[in-house]
ZAMARGU-4260 file (C-alpha; in steps of 0.2 Angstrom, whole numbers, plus 5000, padded with zeros to 4 digits):
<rodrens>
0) 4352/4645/5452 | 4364/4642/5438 | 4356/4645/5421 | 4372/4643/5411 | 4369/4622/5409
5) 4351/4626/5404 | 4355/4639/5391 | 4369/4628/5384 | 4357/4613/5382 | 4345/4624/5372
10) 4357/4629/5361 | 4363/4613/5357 | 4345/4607/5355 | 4344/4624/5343 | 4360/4618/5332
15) 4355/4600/5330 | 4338/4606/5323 | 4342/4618/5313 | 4358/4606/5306 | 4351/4599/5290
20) 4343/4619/5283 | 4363/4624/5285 | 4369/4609/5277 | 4375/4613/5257 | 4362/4600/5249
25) 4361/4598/5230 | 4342/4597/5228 | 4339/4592/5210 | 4320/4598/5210 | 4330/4616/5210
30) 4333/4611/5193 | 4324/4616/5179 | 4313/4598/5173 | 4298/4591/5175 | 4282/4589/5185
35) 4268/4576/5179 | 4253/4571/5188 | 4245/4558/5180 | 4228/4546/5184 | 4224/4530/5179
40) 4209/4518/5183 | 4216/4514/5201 | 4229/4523/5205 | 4237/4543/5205 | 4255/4547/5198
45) 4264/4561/5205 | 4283/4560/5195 | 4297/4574/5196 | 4313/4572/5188 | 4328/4585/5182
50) 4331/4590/5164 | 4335/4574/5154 | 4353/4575/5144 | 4361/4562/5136 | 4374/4552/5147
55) 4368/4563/5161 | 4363/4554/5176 | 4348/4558/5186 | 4335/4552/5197 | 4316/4552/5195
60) 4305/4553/5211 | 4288/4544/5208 | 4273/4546/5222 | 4261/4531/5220 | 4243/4532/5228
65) 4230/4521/5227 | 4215/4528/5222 | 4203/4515/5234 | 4210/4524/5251 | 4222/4537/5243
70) 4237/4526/5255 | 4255/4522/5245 | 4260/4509/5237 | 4271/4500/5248 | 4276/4485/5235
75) 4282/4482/5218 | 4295/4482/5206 | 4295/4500/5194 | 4300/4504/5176 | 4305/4521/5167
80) 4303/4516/5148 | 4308/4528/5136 | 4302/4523/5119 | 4299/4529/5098 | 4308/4543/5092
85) 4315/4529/5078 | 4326/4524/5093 | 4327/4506/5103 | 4319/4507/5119 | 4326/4511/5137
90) 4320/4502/5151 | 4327/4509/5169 | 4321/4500/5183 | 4321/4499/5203 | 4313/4481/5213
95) 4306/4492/5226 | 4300/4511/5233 | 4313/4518/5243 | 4301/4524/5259 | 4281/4519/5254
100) 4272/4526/5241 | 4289/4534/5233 | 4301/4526/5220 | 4319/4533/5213 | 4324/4524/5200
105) 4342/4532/5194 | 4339/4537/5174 | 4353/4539/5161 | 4345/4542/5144 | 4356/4538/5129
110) 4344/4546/5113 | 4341/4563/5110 | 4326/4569/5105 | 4305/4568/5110 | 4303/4551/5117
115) 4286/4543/5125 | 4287/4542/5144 | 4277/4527/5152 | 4281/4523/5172 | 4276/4505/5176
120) 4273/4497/5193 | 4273/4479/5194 | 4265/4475/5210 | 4263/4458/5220 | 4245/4466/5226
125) 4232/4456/5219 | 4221/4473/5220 | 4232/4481/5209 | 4241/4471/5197 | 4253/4478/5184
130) 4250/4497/5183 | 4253/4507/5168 | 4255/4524/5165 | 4259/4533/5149 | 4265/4552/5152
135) 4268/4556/5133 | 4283/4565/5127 | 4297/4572/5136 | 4313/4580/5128 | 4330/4573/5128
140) 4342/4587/5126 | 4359/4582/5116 | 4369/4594/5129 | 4366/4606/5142 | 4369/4621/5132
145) 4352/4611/5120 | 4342/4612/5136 | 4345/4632/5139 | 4341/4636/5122 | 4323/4627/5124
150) 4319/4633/5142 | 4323/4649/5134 | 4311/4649/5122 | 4295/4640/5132 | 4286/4650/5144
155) 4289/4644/5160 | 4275/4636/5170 | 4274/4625/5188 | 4266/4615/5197 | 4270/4625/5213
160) 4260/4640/5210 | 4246/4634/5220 | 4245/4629/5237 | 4259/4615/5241 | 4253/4598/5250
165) 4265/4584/5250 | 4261/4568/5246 | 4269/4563/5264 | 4256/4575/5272 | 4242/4567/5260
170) 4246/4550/5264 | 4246/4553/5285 | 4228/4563/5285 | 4209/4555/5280 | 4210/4561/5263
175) 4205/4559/5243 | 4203/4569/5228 | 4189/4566/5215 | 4181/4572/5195 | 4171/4583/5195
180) 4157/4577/5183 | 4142/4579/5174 | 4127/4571/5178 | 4107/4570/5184 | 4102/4577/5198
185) 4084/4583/5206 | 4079/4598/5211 | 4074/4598/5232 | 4067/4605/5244 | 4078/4608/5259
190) 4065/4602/5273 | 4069/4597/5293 | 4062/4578/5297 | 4060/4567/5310 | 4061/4546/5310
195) 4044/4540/5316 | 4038/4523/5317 | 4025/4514/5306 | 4007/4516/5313 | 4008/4500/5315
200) 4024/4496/5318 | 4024/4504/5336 | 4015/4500/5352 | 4011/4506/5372 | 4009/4496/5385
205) 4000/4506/5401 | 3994/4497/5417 | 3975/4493/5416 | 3974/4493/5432 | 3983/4497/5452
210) 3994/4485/5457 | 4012/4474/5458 | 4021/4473/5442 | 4028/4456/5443 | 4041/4447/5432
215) 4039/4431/5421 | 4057/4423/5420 | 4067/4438/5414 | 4060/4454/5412 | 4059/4464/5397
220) 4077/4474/5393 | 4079/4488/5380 | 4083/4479/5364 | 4076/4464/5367 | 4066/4454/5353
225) 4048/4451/5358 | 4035/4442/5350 | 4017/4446/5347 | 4006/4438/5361 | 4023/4436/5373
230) 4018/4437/5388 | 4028/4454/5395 | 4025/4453/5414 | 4010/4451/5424 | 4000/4465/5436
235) 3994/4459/5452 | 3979/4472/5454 | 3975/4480/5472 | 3959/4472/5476 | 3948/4482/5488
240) 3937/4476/5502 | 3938/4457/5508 | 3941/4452/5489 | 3958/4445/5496 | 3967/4432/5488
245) 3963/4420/5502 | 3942/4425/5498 | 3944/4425/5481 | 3952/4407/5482 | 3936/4402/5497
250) 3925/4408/5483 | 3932/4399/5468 | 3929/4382/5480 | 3911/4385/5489 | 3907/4390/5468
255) 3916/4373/5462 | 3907/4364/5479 | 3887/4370/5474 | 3891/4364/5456 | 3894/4348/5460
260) 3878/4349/5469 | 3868/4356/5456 | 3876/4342/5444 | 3872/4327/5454 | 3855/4335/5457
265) 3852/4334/5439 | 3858/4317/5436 | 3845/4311/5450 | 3832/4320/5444 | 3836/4313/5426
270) 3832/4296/5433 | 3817/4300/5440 | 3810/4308/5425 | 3815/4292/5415 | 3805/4284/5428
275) 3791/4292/5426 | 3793/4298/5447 | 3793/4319/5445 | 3788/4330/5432 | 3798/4336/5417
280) 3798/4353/5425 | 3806/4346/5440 | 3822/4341/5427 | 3821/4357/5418 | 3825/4365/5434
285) 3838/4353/5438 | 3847/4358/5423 | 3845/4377/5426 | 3854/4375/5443 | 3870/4365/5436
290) 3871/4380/5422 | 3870/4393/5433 | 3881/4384/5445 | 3893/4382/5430 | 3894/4400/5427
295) 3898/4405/5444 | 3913/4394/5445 | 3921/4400/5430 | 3919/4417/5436 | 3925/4415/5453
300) 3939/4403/5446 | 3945/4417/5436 | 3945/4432/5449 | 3955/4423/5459 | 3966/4416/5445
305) 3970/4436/5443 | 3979/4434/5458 | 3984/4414/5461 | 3986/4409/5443 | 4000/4401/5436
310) 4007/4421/5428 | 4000/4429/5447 | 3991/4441/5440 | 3984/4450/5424 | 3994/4444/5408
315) 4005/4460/5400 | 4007/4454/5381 | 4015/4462/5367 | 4005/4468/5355 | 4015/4467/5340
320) 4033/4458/5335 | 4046/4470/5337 | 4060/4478/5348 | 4058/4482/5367 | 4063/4503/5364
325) 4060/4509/5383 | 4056/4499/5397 | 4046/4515/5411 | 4047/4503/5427 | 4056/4490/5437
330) 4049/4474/5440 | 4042/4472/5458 | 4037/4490/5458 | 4019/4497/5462 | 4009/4506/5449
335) 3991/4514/5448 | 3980/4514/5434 | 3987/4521/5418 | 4005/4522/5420 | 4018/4518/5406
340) 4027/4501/5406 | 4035/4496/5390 | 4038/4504/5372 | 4037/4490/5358 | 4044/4493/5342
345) 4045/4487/5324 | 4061/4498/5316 | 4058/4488/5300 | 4051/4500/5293 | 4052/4517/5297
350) 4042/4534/5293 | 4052/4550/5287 | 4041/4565/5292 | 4045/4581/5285 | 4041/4599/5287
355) 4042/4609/5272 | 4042/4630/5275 | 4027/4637/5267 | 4033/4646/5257 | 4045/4631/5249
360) 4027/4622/5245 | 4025/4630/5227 | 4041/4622/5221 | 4036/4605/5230 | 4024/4598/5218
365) 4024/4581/5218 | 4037/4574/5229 | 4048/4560/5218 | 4060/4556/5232 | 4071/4562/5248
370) 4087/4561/5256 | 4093/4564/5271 | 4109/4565/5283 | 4107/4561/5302 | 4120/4568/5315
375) 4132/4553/5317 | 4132/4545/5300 | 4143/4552/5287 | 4133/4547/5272 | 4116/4554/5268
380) 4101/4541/5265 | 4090/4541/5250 | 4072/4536/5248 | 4067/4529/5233 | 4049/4526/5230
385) 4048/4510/5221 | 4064/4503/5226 | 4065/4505/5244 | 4052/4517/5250 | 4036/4524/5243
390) 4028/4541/5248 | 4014/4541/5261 | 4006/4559/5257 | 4009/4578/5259 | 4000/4588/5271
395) 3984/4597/5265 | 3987/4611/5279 | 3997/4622/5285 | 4002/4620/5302 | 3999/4634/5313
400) 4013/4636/5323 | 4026/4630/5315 | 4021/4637/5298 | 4025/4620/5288 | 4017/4607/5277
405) 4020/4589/5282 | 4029/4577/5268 | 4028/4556/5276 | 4039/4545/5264 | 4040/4526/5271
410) 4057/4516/5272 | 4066/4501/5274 | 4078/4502/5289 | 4091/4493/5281 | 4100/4486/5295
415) 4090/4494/5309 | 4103/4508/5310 | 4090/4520/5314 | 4080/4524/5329 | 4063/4531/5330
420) 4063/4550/5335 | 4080/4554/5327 | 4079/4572/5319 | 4087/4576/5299 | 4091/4586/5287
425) 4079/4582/5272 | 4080/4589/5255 | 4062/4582/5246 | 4065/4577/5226 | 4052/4592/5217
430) 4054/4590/5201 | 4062/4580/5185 | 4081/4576/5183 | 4092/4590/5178 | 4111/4589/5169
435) 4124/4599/5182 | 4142/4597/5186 | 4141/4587/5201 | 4153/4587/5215 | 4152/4579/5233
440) 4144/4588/5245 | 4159/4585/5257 | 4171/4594/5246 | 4161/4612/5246 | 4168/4620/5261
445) 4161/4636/5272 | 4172/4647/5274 | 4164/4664/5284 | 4148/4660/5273 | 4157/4658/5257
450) 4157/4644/5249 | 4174/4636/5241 | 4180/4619/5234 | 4199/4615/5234 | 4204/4610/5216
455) 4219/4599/5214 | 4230/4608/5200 | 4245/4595/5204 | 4250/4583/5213 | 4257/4591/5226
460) 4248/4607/5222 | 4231/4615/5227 | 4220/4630/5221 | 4206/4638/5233 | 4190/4642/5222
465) 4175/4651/5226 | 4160/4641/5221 | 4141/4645/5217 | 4134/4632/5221 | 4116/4624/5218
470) 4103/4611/5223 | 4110/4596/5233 | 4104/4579/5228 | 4110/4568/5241 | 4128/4566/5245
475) 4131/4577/5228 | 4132/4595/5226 | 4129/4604/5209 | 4140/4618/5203 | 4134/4633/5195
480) 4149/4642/5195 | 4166/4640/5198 | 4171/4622/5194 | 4173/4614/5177 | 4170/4596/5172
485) 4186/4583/5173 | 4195/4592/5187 | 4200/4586/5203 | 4191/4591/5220 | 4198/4587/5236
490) 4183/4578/5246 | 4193/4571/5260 | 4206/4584/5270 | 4200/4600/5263 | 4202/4610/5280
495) 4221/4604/5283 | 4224/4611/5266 | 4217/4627/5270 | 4225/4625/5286 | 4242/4625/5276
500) 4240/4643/5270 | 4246/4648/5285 | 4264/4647/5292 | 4257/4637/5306 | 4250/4622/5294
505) 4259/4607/5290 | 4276/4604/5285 | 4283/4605/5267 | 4289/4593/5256 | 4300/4578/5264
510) 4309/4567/5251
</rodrens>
């Protein structure tokens, strides 16, 4: 085989990647300049421009983001407005980003000296509106040889001593920064839990008896909504001996026959008597026959209705409004006494039961609340009692095996997202509101067992911290250590940036 072709195609392949990293480029971020990250109500700045001199041409490179899904701004019309100093304004402007999220408007300042720098987007998105955002002052340098002599005399500091993510590389993953605050949280106690239903809010259906299950129009599907008293299906018991349908429906007539005896016997002796022709005890009889005669056909009507009637059988009903959750058998299947037929329902309202480790009980107190995540669900729920929940009770034992206390809080299934016999992660509110920095849990990642938050230092520019951290209150964690209040934690993409440490994470910056 000739591998000549082969080896000249991959080295072609080889040159036309490796073409632009040869190239001469003039990067003006090599310069020495400026990098500002700046925040306002809605959206993140992230501006980098060369030294500014006067008459010297350069461009800035603004990154937009919107702070609702951390995406660019694909629209709108930017302004660089240099202003005070004692100096008319200078107003630089561009109709529209270059690639989203990234505008280059071309600067050329004409005043030397400390002028305020405000960037603002005017932007056709009714979300966003006109977007203002003032960066404070910058330095206009009179002449290149100005601009050495002050570089030489600041202490130089960057943005890109941390860990570089681009804002490209932001914009393409599921990610978001946020502050890191001070607030209230409860102390908890970490518990598992399982969803339960209401006592009364659940229900069992078992044959009463042997027999043919049989349907009545559709039978019951998981899911559907039944109706308390809603006829289910009906059993057609096994009936032993000559008690037949065909006897039992014999039965029911001879029984209807004889009281129509017994009825006009009564009537004729009513005559009589009126007549003074037989005794009154003659007539009392009378009517003690057509009672009696009564009684048996209402009992023989009714065996064979078990089996003839208009349902065929014995009436399943649902004893309470609710969901069907499980449905044991198949209509037209035989089943004997006892077995399991339907699993009715009401997810309404739902229990929380939690075991709490004896030896978390001391701190347990009285319970003022719980939260808890359930696999699947990337938001934890909180119970509140008074607003959407109350608390049922805590156990007065210990359980024996499982060395644990019960905690039952009642909910509201908002939505009916929840399914009974789901397992969670609880943590149980003990004890009165505390102030701690407060950061979401999602933001506090395990590394090897320790604990460390990524901390936005610029905006393209990340620090790893190892956190203490303390009691979690929901979706927040509190910080003991490690963070301070007003900084930026990434919440959303933390792993890719850690990822990015190595030389086999993402890609660097892509102007």
């Amino acid at each position: 085989m000739n591998v000549l072709p082969l080896i000249t195609f991959f080295l072609v392949l080889l040159l036309v990647g490796c073409g632009d990293k040869t190239a001469p480029v003039t990067d003006p971020h090599d310069e020495a300049g400026a990098k500002i990250t700046h925040f306002s109500e809605k959206t993140e700045l992230f501006v980098e421009f060369p030294t500014l001199i006067v008459g010297q041409e350069v461009t800035f490179v603004a990154h937009f983001t919107q702070l609702v899904d951390f995406k660019p701004i694909n629209q709108g019309k930017l302004t660089v407005l240099f202003s005070g100093g004692n100096a008319p304004d200078e107003r630089f402007m561009v109709d529209a980003p270059t690639v989203p999220g990234i505008f280059k408007p071309s600067v050329t300042p004409k005043v030397a000296g400390e002028r305020e720098l405000t960037l603002i987007v005017e932007s056709p998105l009714g979300t966003l509106g006109t977007l203002t955002h003032a960066l404070g002052l910058v330095n206009v340098f009179l002449d290149a040889k100005a601009s050495a002599a002050y570089r030489a005399e600041q202490e130089a500091i960057s943005e890109d001593s941390g860990i570089p993510f681009s804002k490209e590389q932001q914009w393409k993953i599921d990610f978001a920064t946020t502050e890191a605050i001070k607030g209230l949280a409860r102390p908890s106690v970490a518990a598992t839990a399982t969803i339960k239903a209401h006592p009364d809010g659940e229900a069992k259906i078992f044959a009463p008896a042997t027999g043919l299950l049989r349907a009545t129009g559709n039978f019951p599907r998981v899911g559907q909504a039944v109706k308390k008293g809603q006829v289910l299906a009906w059993l057609a018991p096994r009936l032993g001996g000559e008690t037949d349908q065909a006897t039992l429906e014999a039965g029911a007539g001879k029984a209807r026959i004889a009281l129509d005896q017994a009825r006009q016997t009564r009537e004729r002796m009513e005559l009589l008597f009126k007549e003074e022709a037989v005794p009154e005890k003659r007539l009392t009889e009378a009517r003690a026959n057509e009672a009696m005669a009564q009684a048996e056909s209402q009992a023989a009507q009714g065996r064979a209705g078990q089996l003839g009637g208009s349902g065929g059988g014995i009436a399943l009903r649902a004893p309470i409004d609710g969901l069907v959750a499980d449905v044991s058998i198949s209509a037209g299947a035989f089943v004997t006494e006892g077995t399991s037929l339907f699993h009715i329902a009401n997810t309404t309202r739902l229990w929380l039961e939690a075991r709490v480790p004896e030896s978390e009980v001391g701190r347990l107190k009285t319970p003022t609340g719980a939260a808890f995540m359930v696999d699947g669900f990337t938001s934890s729920f909180v119970i509140e009692p008074g607003k959407n929940g109350k608390l049922i009770g805590v156990g007065g034992a210990v359980d024996a095996s499982t060395r644990t206390v019960p905690v039952i809080f009642e909910f509201s299934n908002t939505g009916g997202v929840l399914r009974l016999g789901m397992t969670a992660k609880a943590q149980i509110f003990a004890d009165a509101d505390q102030e701690f920095i407060l950061i979401p849990a999602s933001a506090v990642q395990d590394e090897s067992g320790t604990q460390v938050v990524y901390v936005q230092t610029g905006g393209e520019s990340f620090e790893r911290r190892i956190v203490q951290t303390g009691i979690r209150d929901g979706d927040r964690m509190t910080i003991i250590a490690g963070i301070e209040q007003g900084q930026r934690v990434v919440n959303r993409g933390g792993y890719l940036i850690r990822l990015s440490m190595s030389k086999a994470g993402p890609a660097g910056h892509a102007h």
